[in-house]
C-alpha positions as CSV (number, residue, x, y, z in Angstrom):
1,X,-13.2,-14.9,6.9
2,X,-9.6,-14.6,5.6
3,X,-7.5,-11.9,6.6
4,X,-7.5,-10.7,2.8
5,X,-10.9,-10.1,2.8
6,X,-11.7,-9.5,6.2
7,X,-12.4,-5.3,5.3
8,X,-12.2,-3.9,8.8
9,X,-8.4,-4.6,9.0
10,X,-6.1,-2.9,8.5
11,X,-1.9,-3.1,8.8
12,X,-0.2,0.2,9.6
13,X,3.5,0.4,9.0
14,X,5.5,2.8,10.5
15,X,4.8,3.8,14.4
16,X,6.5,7.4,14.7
17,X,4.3,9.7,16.2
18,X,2.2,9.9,13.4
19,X,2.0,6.5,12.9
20,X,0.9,5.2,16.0
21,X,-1.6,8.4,16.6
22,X,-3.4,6.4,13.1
23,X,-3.1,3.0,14.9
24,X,-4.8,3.9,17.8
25,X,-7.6,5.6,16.0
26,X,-8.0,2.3,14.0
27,X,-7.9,0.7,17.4
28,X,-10.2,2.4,19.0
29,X,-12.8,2.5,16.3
30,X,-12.9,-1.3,16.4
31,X,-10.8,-1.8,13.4
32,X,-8.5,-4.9,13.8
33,X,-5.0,-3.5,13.7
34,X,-1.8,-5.4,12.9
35,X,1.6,-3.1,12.9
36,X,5.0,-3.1,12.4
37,X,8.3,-0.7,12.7
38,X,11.7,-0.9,12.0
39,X,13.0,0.5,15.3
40,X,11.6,-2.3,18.0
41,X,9.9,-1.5,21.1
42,X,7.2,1.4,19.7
43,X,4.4,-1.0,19.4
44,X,4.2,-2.3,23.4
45,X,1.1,0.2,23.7
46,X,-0.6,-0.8,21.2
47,X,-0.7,-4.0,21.5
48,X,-1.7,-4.1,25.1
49,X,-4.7,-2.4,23.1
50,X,-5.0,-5.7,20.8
51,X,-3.0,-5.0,18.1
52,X,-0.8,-7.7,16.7
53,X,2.6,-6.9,16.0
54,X,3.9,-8.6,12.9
55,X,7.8,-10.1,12.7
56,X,8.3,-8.3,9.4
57,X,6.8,-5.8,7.0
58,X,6.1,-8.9,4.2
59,X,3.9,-10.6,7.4
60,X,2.5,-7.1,8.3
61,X,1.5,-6.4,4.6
62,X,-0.3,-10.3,3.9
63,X,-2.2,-9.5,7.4
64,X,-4.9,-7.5,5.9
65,X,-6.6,-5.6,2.7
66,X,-5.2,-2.0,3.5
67,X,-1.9,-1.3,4.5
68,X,-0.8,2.3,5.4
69,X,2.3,3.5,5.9
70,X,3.3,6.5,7.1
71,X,7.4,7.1,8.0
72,X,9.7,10.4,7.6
73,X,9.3,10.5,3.5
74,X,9.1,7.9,0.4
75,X,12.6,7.4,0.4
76,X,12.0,5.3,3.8
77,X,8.9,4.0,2.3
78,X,10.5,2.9,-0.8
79,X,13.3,1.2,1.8
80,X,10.7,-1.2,3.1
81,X,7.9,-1.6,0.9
82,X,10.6,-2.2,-2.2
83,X,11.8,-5.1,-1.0
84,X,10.5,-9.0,-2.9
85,X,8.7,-10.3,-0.4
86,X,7.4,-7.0,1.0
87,X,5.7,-6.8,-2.6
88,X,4.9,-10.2,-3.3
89,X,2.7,-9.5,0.3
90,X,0.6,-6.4,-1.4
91,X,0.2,-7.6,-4.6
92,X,-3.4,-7.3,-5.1
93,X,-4.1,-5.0,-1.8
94,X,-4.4,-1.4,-1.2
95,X,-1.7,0.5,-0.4
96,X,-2.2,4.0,0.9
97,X,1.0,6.0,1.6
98,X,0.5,8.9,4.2
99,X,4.1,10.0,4.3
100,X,5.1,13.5,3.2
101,X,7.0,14.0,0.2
102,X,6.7,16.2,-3.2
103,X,4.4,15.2,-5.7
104,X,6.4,13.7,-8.6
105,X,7.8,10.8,-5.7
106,X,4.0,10.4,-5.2
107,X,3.4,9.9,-8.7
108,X,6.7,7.6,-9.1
109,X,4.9,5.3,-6.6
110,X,2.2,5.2,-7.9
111,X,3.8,4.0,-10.9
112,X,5.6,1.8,-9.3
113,X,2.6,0.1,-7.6
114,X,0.9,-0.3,-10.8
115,X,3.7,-1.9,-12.3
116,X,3.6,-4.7,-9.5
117,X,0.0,-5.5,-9.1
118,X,-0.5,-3.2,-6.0
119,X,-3.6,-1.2,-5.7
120,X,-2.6,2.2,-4.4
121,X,-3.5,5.7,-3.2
122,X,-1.7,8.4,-2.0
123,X,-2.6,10.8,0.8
124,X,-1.2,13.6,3.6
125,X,-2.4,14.7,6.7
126,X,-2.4,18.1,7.4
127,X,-3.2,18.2,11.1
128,X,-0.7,17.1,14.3
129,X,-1.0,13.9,16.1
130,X,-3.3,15.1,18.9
131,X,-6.1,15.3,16.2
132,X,-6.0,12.1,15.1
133,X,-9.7,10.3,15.9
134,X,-11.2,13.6,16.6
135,X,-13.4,16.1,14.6
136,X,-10.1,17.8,14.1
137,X,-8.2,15.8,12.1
138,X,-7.9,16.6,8.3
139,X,-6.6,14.0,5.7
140,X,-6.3,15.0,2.0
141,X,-6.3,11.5,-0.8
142,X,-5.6,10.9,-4.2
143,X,-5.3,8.5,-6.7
144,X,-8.5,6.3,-8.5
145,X,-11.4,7.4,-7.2
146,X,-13.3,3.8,-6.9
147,X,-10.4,2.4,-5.0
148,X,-10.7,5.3,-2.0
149,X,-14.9,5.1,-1.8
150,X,-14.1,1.3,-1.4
151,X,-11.6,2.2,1.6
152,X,-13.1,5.0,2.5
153,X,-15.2,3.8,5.7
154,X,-12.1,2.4,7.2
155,X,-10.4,5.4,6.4
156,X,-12.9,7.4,8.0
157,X,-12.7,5.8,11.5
158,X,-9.4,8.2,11.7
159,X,-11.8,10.7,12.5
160,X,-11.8,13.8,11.1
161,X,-12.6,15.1,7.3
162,X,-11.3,13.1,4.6
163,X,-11.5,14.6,1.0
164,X,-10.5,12.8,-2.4
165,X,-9.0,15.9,-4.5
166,X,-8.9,13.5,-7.9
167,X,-7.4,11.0,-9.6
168,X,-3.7,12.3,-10.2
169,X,-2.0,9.9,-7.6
170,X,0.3,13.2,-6.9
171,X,-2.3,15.8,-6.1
172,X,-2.5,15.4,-2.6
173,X,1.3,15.9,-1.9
174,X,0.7,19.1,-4.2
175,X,-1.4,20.3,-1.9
176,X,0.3,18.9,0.8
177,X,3.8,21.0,-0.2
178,X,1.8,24.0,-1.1
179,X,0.2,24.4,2.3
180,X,2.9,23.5,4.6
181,X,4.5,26.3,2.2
182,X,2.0,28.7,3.9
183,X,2.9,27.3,7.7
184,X,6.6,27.2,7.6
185,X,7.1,30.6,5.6
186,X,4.0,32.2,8.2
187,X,6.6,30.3,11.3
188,X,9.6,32.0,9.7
189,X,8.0,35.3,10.0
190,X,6.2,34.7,13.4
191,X,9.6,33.8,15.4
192,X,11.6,36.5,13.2
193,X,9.1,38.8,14.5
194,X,9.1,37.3,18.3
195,X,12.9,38.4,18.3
196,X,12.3,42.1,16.5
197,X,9.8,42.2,19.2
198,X,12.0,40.9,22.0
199,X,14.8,43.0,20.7
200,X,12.5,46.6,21.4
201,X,11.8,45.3,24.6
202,X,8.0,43.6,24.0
203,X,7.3,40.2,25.8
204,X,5.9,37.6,23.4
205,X,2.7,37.4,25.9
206,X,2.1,41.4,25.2
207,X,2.3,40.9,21.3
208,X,0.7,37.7,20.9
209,X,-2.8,39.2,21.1
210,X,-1.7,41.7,18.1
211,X,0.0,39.3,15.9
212,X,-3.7,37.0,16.5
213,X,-4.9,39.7,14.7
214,X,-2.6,40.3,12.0
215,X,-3.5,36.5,11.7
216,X,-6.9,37.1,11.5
217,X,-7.5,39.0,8.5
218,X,-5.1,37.0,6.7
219,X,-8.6,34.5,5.1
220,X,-10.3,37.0,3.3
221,X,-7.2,37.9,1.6
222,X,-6.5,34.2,0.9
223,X,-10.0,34.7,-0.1
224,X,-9.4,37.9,-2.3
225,X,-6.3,37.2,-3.6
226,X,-7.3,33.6,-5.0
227,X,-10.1,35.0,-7.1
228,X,-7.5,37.7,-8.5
229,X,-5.0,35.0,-9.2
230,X,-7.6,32.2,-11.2
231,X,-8.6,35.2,-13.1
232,X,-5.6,37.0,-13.9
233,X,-6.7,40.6,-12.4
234,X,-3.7,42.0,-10.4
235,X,-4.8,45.3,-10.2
236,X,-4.2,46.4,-6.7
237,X,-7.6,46.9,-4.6
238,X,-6.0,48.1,-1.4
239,X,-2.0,48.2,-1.4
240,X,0.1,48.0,-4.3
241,X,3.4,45.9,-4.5
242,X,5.2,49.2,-4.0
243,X,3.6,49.3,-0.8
244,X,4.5,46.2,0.5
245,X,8.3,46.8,-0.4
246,X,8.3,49.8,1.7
247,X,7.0,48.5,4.2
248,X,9.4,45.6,3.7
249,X,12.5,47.9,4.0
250,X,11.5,48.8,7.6
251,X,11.2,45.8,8.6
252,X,14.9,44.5,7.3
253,X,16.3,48.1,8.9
254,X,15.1,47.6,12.0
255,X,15.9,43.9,12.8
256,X,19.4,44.8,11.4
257,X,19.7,47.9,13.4
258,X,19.5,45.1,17.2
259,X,21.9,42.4,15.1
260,X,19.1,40.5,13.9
261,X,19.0,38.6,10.3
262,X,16.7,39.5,7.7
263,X,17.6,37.0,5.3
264,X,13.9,36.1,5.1
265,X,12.3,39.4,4.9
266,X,15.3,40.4,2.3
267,X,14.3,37.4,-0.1
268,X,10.7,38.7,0.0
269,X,11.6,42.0,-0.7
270,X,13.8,41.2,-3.5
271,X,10.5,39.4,-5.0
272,X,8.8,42.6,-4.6
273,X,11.4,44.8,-6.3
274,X,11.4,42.1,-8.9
275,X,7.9,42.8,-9.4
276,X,8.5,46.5,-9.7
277,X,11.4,46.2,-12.2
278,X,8.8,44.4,-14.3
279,X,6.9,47.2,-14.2
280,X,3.7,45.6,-11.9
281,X,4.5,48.1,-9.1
282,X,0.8,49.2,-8.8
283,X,-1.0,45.5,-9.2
284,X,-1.6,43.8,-5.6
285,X,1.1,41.3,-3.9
286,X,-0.5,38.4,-5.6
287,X,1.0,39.7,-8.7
288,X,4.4,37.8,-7.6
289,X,2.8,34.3,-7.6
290,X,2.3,34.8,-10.9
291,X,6.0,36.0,-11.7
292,X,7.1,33.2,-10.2
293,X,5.5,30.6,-11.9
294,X,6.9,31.4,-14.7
295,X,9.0,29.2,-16.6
């Protein structure tokens, strides 16, 4: 059986952390695994594993069906996978791109794949390396929907829950940017409020078990608050947007009061106020999403 139809192989370009967390999964599910990396030397464990290291990205992407890549962003994609012979190797493969990037440079390769004969889907993973080949591991796709159910099985040997969310080759870096949205503004606030914390004199061990719960209750108004926002009802159930800005304003005094910047929690207040100058005062946070989509 030829390499190009040989459909448990797979070629994974790009052995970052990320990238050689996927190739190891492949490896050990019995997938045959060829690699290749632009900084030499990050594939000597994997290959004592049986993967084969290719000499260049063009011999890595001829090796087998499925190629994925998965490097810092598409502009480091685009810097390999653009080149002649790199493309002249995937035309008629799949391509699926796990690197992170906003939607519209998803959809630009996409475009670009189609214009050279190169079957493509886009994808993100939304779960560190340690999760990779476990139960834990989450992987969001996109793009035709015939073209993932025929990769899907190899796919799957990642481990994990793999969902197609449709056909728009950008939708999974939409979701992708919208929910590391949610974990880098939730880390801004958890080390701003380590340091208020620090600066009254709590340890980090004696608040962790508070902020858990401030955590906690945080799905079922993800919950709440998604309902409200599909259906346009921003009428406030428990606390107002003039709430929150209070509440707001305490927070920005007191970190400024021990030295601290509040640049973070005085951009969020200004959305507030915002929100109140419009005259939504008494509708529910949510309210602001809305604002700011606005065009």
């Amino acid at each position: 059986m030829s390499a190009h139809s040989d459909q448990s192989a797979v070629t994974v370009i790009g052995l970052g952390p990320m990238g050689r967390a996927l190739a190891g999964a492949f490896l050990s599910a019995g997938v045959r695994v060829t690699v290749w990396n632009r900084t030499p030397g990050r594939d000597a464990e994997l290959t004592e594993r049986g993967a084969v290291a290719a000499a260049s990205p063009e011999e890595a992407a001829a090796a087998s069906p499925l190629t994925v890549v998965c490097v810092v962003n598409y502009a480091a994609a685009d810097s390999v996978l653009r080149r002649e012979a790199v493309i002249d190797a995937l035309k008629g493969r799949t391509l699926v791109n796990l690197s992170a990037d906003t939607p519209e440079r998803a959809r630009d390769a996409g475009r670009w794949a189609s214009e050279h004969g190169i079957r493509y889907l886009d994808g993100a993973i939304m779960t560190p390396t340690m999760t990779i080949g476990t139960p834990a591991g989450v992987f969001i796709h996109s793009g035709p929907a015939d073209l993932y159910e025929e990769h899907r099985p190899v796919l799957e040997t990642l481990g994990g829950t793999h969902t197609h969310l449709g056909e728009d080759i950008g939708r999974a870096a939409a979701y992708d940017v919208a929910l590391l949205d949610i974990f880098w503004t939730a880390m801004a606030g958890w080390t701003h409020a380590l340091a208020v914390a620090k600066a009254e004199g709590i340890s980090a061990g004696e608040f962790v078990p508070f902020a858990q719960g401030i955590a906690a209750i945080l799905p079922g108004i993800f919950e709440g608050d998604a309902a409200d926002a599909d259906s346009g009802d921003f009428s406030a159930k428990v606390n107002p947007v003039t709430s929150a800005a209070s509440s707001m304003a305490h927070i920005i005094e007191a970190s400024e009061a021990h030295g601290i910047d509040a640049g973070v929690m005085r951009a969020a207040e200004g959305m507030a106020r915002r929100a109140i100058g419009r005259g939504h005062g008494a509708d529910g946070f949510v309210r602001i999403a809305e604002l700011l989509g606005r065009r």
